[in-house]
N, C-alpha and C positions, 0 to 999 in steps of 0.2 A: 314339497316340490321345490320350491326356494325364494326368498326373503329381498325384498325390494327397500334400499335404503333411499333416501335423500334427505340432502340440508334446503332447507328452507329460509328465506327471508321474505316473504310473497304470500299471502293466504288468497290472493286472490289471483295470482298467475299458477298458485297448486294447483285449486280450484277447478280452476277451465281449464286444466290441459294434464298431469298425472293423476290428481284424482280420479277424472273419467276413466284410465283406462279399464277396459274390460277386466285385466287381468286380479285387480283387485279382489274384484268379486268369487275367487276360485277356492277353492278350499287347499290348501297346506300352502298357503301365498302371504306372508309375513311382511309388513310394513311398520316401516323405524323410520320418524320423521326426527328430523335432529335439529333443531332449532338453537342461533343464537351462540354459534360455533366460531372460534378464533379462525380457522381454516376447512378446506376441503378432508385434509388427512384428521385433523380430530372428530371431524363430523362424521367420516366414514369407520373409521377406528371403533370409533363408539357404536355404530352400526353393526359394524361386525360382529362384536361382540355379543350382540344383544339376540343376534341372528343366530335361525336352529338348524339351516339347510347348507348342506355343502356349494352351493350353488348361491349365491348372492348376487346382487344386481345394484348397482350404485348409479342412478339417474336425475339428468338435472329435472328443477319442478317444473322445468316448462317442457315437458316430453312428455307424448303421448302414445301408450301402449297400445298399439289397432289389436281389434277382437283375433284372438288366433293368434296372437304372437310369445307366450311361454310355449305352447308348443311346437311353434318352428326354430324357436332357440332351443331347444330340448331337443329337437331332432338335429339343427345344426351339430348340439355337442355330440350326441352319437359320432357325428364324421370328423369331429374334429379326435374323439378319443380314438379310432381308425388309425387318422395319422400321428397323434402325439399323446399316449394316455398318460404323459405328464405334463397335459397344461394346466395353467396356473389362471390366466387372462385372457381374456375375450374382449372385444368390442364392434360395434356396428358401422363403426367407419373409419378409417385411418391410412397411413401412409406403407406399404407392402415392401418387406425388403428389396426389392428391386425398384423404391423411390415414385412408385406410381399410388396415384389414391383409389380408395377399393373400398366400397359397400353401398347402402341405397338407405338414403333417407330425406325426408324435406323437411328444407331450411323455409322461414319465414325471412330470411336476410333477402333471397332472391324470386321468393315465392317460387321456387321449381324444386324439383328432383336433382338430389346431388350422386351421381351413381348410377349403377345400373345392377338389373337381377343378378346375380350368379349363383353356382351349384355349390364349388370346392371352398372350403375354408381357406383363408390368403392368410400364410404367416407376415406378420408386421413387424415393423423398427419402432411403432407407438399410432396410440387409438386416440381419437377425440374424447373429451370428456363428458358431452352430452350424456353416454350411457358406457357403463365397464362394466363386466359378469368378471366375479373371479369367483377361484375354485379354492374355497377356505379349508379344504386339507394340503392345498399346497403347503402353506405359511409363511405365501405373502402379504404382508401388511402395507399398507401406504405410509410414507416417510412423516413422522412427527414433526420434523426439524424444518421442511418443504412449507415457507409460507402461502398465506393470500390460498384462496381458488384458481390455479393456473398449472398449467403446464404436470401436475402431476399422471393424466394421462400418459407421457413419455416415457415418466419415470417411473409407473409399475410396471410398464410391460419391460424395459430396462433392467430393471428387478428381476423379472422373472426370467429372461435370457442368459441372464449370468448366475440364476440357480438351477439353470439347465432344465427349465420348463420351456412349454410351448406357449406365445402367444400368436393370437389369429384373427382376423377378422372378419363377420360370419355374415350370412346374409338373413337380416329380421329386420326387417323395415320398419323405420319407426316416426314421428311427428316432430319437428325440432321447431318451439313457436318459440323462438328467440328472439332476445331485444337485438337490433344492430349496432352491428360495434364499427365505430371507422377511423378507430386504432389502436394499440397495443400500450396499457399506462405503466406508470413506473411502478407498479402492483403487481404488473405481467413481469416487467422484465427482473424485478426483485425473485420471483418464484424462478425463473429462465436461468438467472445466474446461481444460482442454488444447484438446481438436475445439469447447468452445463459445470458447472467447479466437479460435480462428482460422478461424473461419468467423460470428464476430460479422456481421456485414454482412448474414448468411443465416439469421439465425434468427425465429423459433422453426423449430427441425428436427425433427420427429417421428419417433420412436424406438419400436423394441419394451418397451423395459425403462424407459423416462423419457423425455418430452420436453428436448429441449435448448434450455435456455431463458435469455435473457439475464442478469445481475446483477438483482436486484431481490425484490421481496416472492413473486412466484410459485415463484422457486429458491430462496428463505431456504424457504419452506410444504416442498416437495416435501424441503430437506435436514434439515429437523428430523423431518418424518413418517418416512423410514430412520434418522435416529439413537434415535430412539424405538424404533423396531422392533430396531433394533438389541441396545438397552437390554435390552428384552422377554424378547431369545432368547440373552443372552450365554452364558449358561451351555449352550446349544443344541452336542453337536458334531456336525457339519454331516456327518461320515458315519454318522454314527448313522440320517440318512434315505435313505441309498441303499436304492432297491428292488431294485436287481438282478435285473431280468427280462431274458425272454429274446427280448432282440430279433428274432432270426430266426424266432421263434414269432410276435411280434407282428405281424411280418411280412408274412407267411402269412394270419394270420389278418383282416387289416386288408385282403388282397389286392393289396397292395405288390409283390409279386413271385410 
């Protein structure tokens, strides 16, 4: 059916929120925990590799899979191979080429729904990283070179448009019980200046978390206002805001599953 990756640093945010999901439980449903990874691309790399389904899934651990969601991402691809049967990338929420945000999932950042239902598969300029399906006979890979946990969402779907594949973003609603973030470190923009140096040619590329924007007054604006914030919250430790809910309630109660 197909092969669910994630890197780990957390056994107890896995725990309460991918562990649970339903989808675990399903028979031809493959899990690769990667543990203890210089980056998002080596962790996923290595995933892939290890993976037997054309069909992969790369999810952060704190993302929970409601009951019934492999196969409405299974039914999604059907319409997505309708309109593109070379796509490469999938994701459950991201910025739509015409610069709008498009899919349905909850955030613990705002306790609500970010999204709404939809039918049609929305081709995208790049997906969030919380969860990306990619289609391993494409042969796209995630970038080695791409440091940190950041921004590589951008850059596979970036990949796969300039290998003349389709990316899209599809509606499977899913649990996102993340820590809150209130700003962007020089971790993010180390990864940012990486996917924006080489896809220069392509920018502005719009992004969930920052536009990717060339050298100039707009990127000097956008990297002072997170060192600012930075500044603000240093004393902040950042698991101090974990809510720790309970995804499978949320769930339910959201009618996810």
């Amino acid at each position: 059916m197909l092969d669910i990756v994630a890197a780990t640093n957390d056994e107890d945010v896995l725990g309460r929120n991918l562990l649970r999901s339903p989808v675990l439980a399903l028979p031809g449903v493959g899990l690769h925990l990667q543990r203890g990874c210089k980056s998002a691309a080596a962790a996923y790399n290595a995933g892939l590799r290890a993976a037997r389904h054309d069909v992969v899934v790369f999810a952060h651990q704190d993302v929970y899979l409601p009951s019934g969601w492999s196969e409405r991402l299974l039914e999604q691809i059907e319409r997505v191979e309708r309109l593109q049967p070379r796509w490469a990338v999938l994701g459950i929420y991201g910025i739509g080429t015409d610069g709008r945000h498009v899919g349905q999932v909850w955030s613990s950042g705002l306790n609500a729904v970010f999204g709404s239902k939809f039918e049609q598969p929305a081709p995208v300029q790049s997906v969030d990283e919380l969860l990306i399906v990619l289609r391993r006979s494409s042969g796209i890979r995630f970038d080695d070179a791409l440091p940190g946990f950041h921004v590589y969402g951008t850059d596979i779907v970036q990949q796969a448009l300039a290998g003349g594949h389709g990316a899209f973003v599809v509606c499977a609603p899913a649990i996102h019980n993340s820590r809150p973030s209130r700003y962007l470190g020089a971790d993010y923009f180390e990864a940012y200046r990486h996917v924006a140096a080489k896809w220069r040619d392509r920018l502005p590329i719009e992004s969930c978390a920052a536009p990717l924007l060339p050298a100039g007054p707009r990127y000097l604006r956008l990297r002072l206002r997170h060192r600012l914030s930075e500044w603000r919250h240093a004393g902040v430790d950042r698991r101090t805001l974990d809510r720790n809910y309970d995804s499978a309630a949320i769930a339910r109660r959201l009618g996810f599953e």
